[in-house]
C-alpha positions as CSV (number, residue, x, y, z in Angstrom):
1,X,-28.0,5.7,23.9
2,X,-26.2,7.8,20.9
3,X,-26.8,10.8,19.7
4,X,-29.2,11.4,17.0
5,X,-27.9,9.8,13.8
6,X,-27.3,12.4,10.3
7,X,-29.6,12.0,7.9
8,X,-28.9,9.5,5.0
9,X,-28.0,6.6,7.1
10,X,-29.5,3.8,6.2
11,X,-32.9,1.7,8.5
12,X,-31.2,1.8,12.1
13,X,-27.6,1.7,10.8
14,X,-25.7,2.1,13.0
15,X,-26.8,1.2,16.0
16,X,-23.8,-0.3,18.0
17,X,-20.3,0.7,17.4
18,X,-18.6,-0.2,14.3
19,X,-14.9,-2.1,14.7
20,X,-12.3,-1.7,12.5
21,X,-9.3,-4.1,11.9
22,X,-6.2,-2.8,11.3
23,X,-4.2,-5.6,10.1
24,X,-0.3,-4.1,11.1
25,X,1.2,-3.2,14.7
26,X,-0.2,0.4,16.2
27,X,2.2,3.7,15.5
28,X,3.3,2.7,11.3
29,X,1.7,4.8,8.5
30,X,-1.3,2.2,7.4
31,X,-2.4,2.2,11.3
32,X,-2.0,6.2,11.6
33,X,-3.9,6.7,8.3
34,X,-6.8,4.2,9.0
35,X,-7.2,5.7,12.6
36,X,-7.5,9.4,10.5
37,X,-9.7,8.4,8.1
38,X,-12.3,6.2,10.0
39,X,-12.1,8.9,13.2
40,X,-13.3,11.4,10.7
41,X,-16.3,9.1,10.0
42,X,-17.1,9.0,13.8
43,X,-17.2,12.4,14.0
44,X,-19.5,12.8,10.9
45,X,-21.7,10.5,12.9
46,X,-21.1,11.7,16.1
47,X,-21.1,7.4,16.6
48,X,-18.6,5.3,18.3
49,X,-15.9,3.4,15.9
50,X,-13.8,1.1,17.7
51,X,-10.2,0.3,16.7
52,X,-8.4,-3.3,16.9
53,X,-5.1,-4.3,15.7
54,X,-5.2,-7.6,14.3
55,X,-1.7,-9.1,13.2
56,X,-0.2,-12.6,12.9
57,X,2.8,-14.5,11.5
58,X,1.1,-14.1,8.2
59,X,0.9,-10.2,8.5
60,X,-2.2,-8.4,7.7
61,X,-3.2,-11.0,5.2
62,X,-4.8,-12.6,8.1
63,X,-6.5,-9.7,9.1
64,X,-8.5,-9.3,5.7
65,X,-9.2,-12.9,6.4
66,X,-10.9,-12.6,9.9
67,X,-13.0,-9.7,8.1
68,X,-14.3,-11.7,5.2
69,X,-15.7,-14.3,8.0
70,X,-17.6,-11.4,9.7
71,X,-21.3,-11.1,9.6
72,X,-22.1,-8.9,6.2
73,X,-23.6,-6.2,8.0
74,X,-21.0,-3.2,8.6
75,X,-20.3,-3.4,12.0
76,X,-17.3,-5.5,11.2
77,X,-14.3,-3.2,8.4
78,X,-10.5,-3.2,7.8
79,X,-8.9,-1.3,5.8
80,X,-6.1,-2.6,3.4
81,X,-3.1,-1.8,1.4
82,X,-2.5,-3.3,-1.8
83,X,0.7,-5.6,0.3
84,X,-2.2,-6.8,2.1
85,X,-3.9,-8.2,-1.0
86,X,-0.3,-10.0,-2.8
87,X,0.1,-11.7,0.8
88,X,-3.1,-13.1,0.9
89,X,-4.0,-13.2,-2.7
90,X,-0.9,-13.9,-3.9
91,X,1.4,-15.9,-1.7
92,X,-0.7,-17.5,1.0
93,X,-4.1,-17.7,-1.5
94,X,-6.0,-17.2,1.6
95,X,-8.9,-16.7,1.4
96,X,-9.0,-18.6,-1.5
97,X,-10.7,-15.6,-3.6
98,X,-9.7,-12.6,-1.7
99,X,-12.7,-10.5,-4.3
100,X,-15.3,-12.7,-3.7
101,X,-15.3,-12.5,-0.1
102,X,-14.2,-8.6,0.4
103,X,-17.0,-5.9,-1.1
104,X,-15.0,-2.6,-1.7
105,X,-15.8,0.4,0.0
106,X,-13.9,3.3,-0.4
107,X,-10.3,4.3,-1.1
108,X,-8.2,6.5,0.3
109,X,-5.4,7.3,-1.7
110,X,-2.9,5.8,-4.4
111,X,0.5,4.9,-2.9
112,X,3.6,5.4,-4.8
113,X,7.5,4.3,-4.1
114,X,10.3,6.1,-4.3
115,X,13.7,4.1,-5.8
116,X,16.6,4.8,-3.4
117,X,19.9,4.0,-3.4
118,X,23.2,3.7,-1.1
119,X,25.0,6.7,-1.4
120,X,28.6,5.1,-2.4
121,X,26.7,3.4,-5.9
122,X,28.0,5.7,-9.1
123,X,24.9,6.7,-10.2
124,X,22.8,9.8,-9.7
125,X,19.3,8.9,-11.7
126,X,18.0,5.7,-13.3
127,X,19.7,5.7,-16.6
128,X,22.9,5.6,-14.8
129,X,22.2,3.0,-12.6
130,X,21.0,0.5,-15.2
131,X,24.3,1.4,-17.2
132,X,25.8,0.1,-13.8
133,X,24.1,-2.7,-13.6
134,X,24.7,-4.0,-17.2
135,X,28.1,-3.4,-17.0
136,X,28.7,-5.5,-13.4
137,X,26.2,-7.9,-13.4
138,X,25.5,-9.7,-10.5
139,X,27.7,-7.1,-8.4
140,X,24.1,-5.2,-7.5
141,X,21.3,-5.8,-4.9
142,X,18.2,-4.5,-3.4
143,X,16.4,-4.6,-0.1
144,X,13.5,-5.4,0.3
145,X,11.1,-5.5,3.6
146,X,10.7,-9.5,3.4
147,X,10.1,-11.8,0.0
148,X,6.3,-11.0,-1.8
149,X,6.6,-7.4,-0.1
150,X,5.2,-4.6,-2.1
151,X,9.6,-3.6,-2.7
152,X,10.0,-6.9,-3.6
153,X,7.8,-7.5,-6.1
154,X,8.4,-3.1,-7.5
155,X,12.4,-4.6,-7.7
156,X,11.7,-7.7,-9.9
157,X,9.2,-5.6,-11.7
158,X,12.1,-3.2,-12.7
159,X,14.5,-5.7,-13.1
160,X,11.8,-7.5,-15.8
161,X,11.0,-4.0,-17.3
162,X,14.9,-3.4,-17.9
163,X,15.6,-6.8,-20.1
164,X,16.4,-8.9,-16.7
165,X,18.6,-6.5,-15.4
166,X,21.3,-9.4,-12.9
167,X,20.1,-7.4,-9.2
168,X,20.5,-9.7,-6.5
169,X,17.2,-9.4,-3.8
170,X,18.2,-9.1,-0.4
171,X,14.8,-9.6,1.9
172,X,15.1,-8.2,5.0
173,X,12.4,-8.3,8.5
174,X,11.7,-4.9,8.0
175,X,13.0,-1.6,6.4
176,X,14.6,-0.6,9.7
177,X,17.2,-2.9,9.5
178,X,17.3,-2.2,5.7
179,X,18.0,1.2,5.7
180,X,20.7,0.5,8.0
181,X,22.5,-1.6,5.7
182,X,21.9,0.9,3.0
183,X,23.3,3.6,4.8
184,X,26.7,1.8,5.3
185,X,26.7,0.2,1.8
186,X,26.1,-3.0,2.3
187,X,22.9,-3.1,0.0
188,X,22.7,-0.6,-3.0
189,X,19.1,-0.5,-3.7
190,X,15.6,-0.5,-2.6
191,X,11.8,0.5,-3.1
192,X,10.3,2.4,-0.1
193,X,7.4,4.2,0.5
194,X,7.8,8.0,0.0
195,X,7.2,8.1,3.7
196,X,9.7,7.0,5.4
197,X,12.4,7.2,2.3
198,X,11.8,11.0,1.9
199,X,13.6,12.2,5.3
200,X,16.8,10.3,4.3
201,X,17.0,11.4,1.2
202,X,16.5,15.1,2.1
203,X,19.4,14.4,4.6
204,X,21.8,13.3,2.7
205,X,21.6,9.9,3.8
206,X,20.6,7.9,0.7
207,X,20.0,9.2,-2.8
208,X,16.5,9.1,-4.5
209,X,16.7,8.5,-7.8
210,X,12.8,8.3,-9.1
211,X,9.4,7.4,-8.5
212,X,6.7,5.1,-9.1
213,X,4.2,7.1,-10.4
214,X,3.6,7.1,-14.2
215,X,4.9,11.0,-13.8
216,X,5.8,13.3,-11.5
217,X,4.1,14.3,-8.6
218,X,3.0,17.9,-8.0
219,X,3.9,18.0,-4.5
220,X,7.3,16.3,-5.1
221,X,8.7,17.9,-8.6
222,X,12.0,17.6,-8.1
223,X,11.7,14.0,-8.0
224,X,12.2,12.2,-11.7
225,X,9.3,9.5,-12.6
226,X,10.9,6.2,-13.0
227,X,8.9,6.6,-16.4
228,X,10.9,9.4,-17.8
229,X,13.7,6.6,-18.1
230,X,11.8,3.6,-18.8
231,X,8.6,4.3,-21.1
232,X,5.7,2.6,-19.3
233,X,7.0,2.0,-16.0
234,X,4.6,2.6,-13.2
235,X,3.7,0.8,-9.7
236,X,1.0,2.0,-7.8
237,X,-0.3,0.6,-4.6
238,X,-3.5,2.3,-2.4
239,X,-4.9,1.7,0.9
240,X,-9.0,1.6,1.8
241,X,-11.9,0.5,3.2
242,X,-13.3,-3.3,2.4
243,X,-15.7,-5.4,4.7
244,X,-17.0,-9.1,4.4
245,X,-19.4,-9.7,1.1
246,X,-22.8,-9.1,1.1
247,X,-22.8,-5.2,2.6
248,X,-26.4,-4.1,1.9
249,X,-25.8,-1.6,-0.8
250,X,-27.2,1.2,1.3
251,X,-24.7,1.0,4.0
252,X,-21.9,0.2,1.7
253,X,-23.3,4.2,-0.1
254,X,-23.5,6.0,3.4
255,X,-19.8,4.5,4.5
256,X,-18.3,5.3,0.8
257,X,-20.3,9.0,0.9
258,X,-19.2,9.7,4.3
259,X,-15.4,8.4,3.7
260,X,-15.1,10.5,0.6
261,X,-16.4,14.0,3.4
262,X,-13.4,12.6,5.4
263,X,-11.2,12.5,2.5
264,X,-12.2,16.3,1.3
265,X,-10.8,17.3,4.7
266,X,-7.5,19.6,4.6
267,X,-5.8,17.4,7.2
268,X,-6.7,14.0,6.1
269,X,-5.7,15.2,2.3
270,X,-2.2,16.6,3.8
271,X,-1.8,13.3,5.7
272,X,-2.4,11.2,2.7
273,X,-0.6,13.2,0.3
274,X,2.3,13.4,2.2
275,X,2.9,9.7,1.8
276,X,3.1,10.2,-2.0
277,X,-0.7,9.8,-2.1
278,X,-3.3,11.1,-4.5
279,X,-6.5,11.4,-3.0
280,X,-10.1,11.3,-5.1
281,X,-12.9,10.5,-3.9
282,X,-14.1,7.6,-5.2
283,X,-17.0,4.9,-5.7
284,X,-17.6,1.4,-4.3
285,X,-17.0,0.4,-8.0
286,X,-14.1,2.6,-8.6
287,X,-12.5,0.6,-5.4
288,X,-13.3,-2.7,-6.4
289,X,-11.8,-2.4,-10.6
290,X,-8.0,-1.1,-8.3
291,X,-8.1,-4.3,-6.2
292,X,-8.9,-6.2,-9.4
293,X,-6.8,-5.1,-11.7
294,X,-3.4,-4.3,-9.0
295,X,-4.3,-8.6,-7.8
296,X,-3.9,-9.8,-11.4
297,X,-1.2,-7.3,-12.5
298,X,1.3,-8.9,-9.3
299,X,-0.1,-12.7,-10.3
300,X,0.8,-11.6,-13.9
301,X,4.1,-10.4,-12.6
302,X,4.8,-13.6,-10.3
303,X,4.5,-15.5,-13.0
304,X,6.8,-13.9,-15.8
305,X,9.2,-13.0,-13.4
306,X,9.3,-16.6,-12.3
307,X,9.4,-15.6,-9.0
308,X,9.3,-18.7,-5.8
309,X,7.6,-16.8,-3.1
310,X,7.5,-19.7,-1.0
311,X,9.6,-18.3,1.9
312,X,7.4,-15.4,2.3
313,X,6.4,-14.8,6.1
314,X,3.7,-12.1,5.9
């Protein structure tokens, strides 16, 4: 038996426990922040929310996969980051309509990158660094964590943005092993999430030159937008909540009204934020137009950036 359910929940909804799909390995950021936000929702229920890691050669593409095959009742959610959406949208095309098969529920922040670079590369902002580029083309690079990556597709965006600026992209398994290169030199350049590019940077052990957000963010002021060098330039990613289509509306409403409590809460907010996230609460609708428009903004960019992302492995 559970406890007495809050009022506004929908019929007998719910009346078993409610599992989640997280789509990466346990212990990284997406995992951490879905585990925050969804445990706030058990406790707002007082109802049991049970947490599985779902991941594959094919990343958490898969994952949103397995969820849009789940019975449309909202016992079956994932949560997803807009990486999730070019894998499986984008480079794998499975599903084969990622929109149709996924109802939006709620979501949780915007994710921003930061631009960082090896500390032996001349060039202490953006403007300097494309003035680098131009003048040895070909000589630059940028890591990546793995081809059709988030990073990857940010670099040939900038690269496309700048007149085809001649960067050479280097795709790595993961940003550990990136970072370690760019550390030593080896790479000059790469998009990273504010997360874990932030603590290097204040160390001294790469150099930030800007970020992805259209301008600067309040909790990070001292870092330039990548806009105040290039008029226009701005990638933003997110992460939230999506299940398998067909949600009854009234479940969909309690899971969005109660996600957006979660998301008023001090610590959730600091958590989220402290990625480079800004949180609003936010509408089913308001969910569904990001996912739309971020899917066709990186097929638009695919395609006139002429980009084969054929050796993509998640």
């Amino acid at each position: 038996m559970f406890a007495q359910k809050p009022a506004g929940l929908p019929g007998n909804y719910p009346s078993k426990p409610v599992k989640v799909i997280i789509g990466v390995a346990p212990g990284g950021g997406t995992d951490a922040l879905t585990r925050l936000v969804f445990e706030g929702v058990r406790a707002g229920w007082d109802h049991p929310f049970i947490f599985e890691n779902r991941t594959s050669a094919l990343g958490s593409a898969m994952a949103l996969e397995y969820v849009s095959r789940a019975a449309a009742d909202g016992y079956t959610l994932t949560s997803t980051a807009g990486s999730a959406y070019i894998g499986a949208a984008i480079v794998h095309k499975t599903p084969k309509n990622l929109l149709a098969v996924l109802d939006a529920i709620a979501q949780f922040n915007s994710q921003v990158f930061l631009l960082v670079s090896s500390t032996t590369l001349p060039a202490a902002n953006v403007s300097e660094l494309v003035a680098h580029a131009m003048k040895n083309p070909g000589q630059l690079n940028y890591a990546s964590a793995g081809i059709g990556s988030s990073a990857h597709l940010i670099g040939e965006y900038l690269k496309l943005m700048f007149g085809h600026l001649d960067i050479q992209h280097i795709p790595y398994k993961g940003m550990g092993v990136a970072y370690a290169d760019l550390f030593k030199g080896r790479v000059q350049l790469a998009f990273a999430t504010t997360a874990s590019a932030l603590p290097h940077g204040k160390r001294g052990a790469l150099r930030i030159l800007g970020i992805t957000s259209a301008k600067r963010l309040d909790n990070l002021p001292d870092i330039p937008a990548i806009s105040e060098s290039l008029a226009g330039f701005e990638y933003v990613s997110f992460l939230g909540a999506v299940g398998p289509a067909g949600i009854p509306a009234p479940i969909t409403t309690a899971l969005n009204r109660q996600i957006n409590e979660v998301l008023r809460q001090a610590e959730v907010k600091k958590a989220l934020e402290a990625g480079g996230g800004l949180v609003t609460p936010n509408t089913p609708q308001f969910f569904q137009k990001t996912l739309e428009d971020f899917v066709q903004r990186n097929i638009n960019l695919v395609r006139d950036a002429k980009l084969d992302l054929s050796g993509a492995s998640e």
